[in-house]
C-alpha positions as CSV (number, residue, x, y, z in Angstrom):
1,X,-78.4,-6.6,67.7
2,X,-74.5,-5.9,68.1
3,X,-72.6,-6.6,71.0
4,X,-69.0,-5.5,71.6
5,X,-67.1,-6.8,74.0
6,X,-63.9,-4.6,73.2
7,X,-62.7,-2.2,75.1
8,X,-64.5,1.6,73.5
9,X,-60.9,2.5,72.1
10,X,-60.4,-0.4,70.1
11,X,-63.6,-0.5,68.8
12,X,-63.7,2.8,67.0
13,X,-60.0,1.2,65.1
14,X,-61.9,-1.7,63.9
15,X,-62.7,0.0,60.4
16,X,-60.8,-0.1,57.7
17,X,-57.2,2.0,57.7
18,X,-57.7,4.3,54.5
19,X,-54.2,5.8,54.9
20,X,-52.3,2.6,54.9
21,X,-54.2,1.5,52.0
22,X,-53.3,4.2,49.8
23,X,-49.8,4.2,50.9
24,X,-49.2,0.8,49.6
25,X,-51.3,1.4,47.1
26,X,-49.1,4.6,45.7
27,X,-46.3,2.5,46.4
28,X,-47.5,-0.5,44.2
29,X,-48.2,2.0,42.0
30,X,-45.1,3.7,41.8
31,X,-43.3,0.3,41.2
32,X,-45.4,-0.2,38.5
33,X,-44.6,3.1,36.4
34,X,-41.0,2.0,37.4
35,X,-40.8,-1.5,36.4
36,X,-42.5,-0.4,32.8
37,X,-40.4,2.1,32.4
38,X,-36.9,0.6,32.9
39,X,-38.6,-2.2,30.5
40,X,-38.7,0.6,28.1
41,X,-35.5,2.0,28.5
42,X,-33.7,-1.6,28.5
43,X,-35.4,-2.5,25.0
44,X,-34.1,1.3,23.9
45,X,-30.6,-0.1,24.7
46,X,-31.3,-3.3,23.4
47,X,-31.8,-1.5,20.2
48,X,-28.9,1.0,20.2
49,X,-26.8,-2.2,21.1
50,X,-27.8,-4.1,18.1
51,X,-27.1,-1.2,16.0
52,X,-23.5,-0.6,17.3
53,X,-22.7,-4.1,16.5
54,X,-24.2,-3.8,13.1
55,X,-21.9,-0.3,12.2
56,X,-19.1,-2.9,13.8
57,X,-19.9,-5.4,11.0
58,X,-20.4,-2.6,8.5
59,X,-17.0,-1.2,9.3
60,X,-15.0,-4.4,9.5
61,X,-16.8,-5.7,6.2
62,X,-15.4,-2.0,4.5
63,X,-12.4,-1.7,6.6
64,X,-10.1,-2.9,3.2
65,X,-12.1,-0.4,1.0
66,X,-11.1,2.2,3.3
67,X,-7.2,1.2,3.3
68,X,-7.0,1.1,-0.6
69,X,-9.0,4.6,-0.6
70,X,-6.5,6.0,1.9
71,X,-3.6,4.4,-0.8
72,X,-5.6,6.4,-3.3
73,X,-5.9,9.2,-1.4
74,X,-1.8,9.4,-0.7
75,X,-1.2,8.4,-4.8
76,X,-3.6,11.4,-5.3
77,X,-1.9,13.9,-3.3
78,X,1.8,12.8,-4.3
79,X,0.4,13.1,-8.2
80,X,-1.5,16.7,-7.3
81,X,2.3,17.5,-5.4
82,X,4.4,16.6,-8.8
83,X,1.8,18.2,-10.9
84,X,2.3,21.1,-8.1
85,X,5.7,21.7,-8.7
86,X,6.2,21.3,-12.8
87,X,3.1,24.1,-13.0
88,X,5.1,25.7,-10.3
89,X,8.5,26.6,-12.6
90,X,8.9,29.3,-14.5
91,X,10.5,27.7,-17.5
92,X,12.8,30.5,-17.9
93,X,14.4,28.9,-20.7
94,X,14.0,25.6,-19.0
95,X,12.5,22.9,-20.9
96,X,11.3,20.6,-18.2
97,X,9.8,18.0,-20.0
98,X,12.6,17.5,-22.3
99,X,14.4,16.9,-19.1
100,X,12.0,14.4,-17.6
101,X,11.4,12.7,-20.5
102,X,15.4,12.5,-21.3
103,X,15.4,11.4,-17.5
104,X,13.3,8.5,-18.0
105,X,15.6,7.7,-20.9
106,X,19.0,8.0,-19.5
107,X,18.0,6.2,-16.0
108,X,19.7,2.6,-15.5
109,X,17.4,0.0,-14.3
110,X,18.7,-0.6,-10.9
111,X,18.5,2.9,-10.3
112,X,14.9,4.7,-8.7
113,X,14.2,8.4,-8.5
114,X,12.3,9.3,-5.4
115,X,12.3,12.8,-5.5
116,X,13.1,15.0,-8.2
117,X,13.1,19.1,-6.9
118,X,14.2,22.3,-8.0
119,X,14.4,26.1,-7.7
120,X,13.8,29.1,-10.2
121,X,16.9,28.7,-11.5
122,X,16.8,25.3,-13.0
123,X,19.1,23.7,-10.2
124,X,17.8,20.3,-9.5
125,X,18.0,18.0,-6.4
126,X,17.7,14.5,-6.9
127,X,17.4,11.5,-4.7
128,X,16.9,7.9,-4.8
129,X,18.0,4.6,-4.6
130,X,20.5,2.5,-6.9
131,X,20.9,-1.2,-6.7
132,X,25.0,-0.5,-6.3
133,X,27.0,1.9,-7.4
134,X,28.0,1.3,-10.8
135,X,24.7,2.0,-11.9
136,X,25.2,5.1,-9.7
137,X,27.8,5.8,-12.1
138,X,26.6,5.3,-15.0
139,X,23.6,7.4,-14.0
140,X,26.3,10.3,-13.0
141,X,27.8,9.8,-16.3
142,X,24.7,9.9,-18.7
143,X,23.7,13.2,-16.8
144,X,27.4,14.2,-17.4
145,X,26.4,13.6,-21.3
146,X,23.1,14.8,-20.9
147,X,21.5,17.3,-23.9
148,X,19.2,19.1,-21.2
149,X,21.3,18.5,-17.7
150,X,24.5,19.6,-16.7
151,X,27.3,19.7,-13.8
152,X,26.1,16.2,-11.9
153,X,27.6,16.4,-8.5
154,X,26.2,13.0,-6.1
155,X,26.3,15.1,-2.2
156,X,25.6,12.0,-0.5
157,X,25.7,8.4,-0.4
158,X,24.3,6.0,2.1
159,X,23.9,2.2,2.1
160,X,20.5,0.8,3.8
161,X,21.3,-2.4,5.7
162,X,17.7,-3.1,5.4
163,X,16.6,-2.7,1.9
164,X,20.2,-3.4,0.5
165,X,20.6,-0.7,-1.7
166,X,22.0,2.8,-1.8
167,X,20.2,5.8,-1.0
168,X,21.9,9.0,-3.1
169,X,21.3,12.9,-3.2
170,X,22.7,14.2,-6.6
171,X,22.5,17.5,-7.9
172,X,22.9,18.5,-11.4
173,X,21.4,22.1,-13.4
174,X,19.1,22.2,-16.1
175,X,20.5,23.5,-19.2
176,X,19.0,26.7,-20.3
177,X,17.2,26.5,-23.6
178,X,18.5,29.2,-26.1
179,X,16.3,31.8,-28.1
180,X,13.0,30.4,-26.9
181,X,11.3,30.7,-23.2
182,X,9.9,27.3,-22.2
């Protein structure tokens, strides 16, 4: 036999509270899909973390290669450039590697050619630097004598505090070849 002794109200609340129960139940629940899936995601950024740092290692361990291939690269492109512009003259009568090659010869050694340019017509710009200016002279001088260069005129000449040298534009003509065309 059961007695109660609470009021009839209270009594029929004694049970069990279902809704509360699955409340934190759902809530539990939902904490727990949470909590394994932000473990997830933070060992996904663990990983993509570890394999920044080893494309940093990668880079820094090639990071020289990649400066001597960019020194390539500009050597490359100043070779394709010169290449460029003696396949770009018409050799009217213009023997152009007589004139580099007597170029090379007549040269003094204090003296370097940085650009050497020219038009159609066989007039030729050059510039450079010359270690002072008697070996600008004498450079003037064996173009003067030149068999394949004529009519040496320096435009300009600047001295470079820095490097200690002269920097020169000179411009001369190439001598037109007779009877044959290049």
């Amino acid at each position: 036999m059961k007695v109660n002794l609470l009021p009839y109200q209270l009594a029929q609340k004694a049970g069990p509270n279902w809704r509360t129960i699955f409340l934190l139940g759902g809530m539990v629940l939902l904490a727990g899909v949470t909590l394994i899936f932000y473990v997830a995601l933070q060992g996904q950024v663990n990983k993509f973390m570890a394999d920044i740092a080893a494309v940093k290692r990668d880079y820094e361990q090639y990071t020289a290669a990649l400066e001597r291939k960019a020194t390539l690269d500009q050597l490359q492109a100043s070779y394709t450039e010169k290449q460029g512009f003696i396949m770009q003259l018409s050799g009217e009568g213009v023997k152009w590697n007589d004139i580099m090659d007597e170029l090379r010869s007549i040269i003094p050694k204090t003296v370097v050619l940085d650009t050497v340019s020219s038009d159609e017509t066989g007039h030729m710009v050059l510039e450079g630097r010359a270690g002072g200016l008697i070996a600008l002279s004498q450079f003037h001088n064996n173009i003067q004598d030149s068999a394949t260069m004529a009519a040496p005129d320096v435009k300009s000449v600047l001295w470079d505090i820095e490097g200690a040298f002269f920097k020169f534009v000179l411009e001369c003509d190439a001598k037109q070849a007779v009877g044959d065309g290049g």
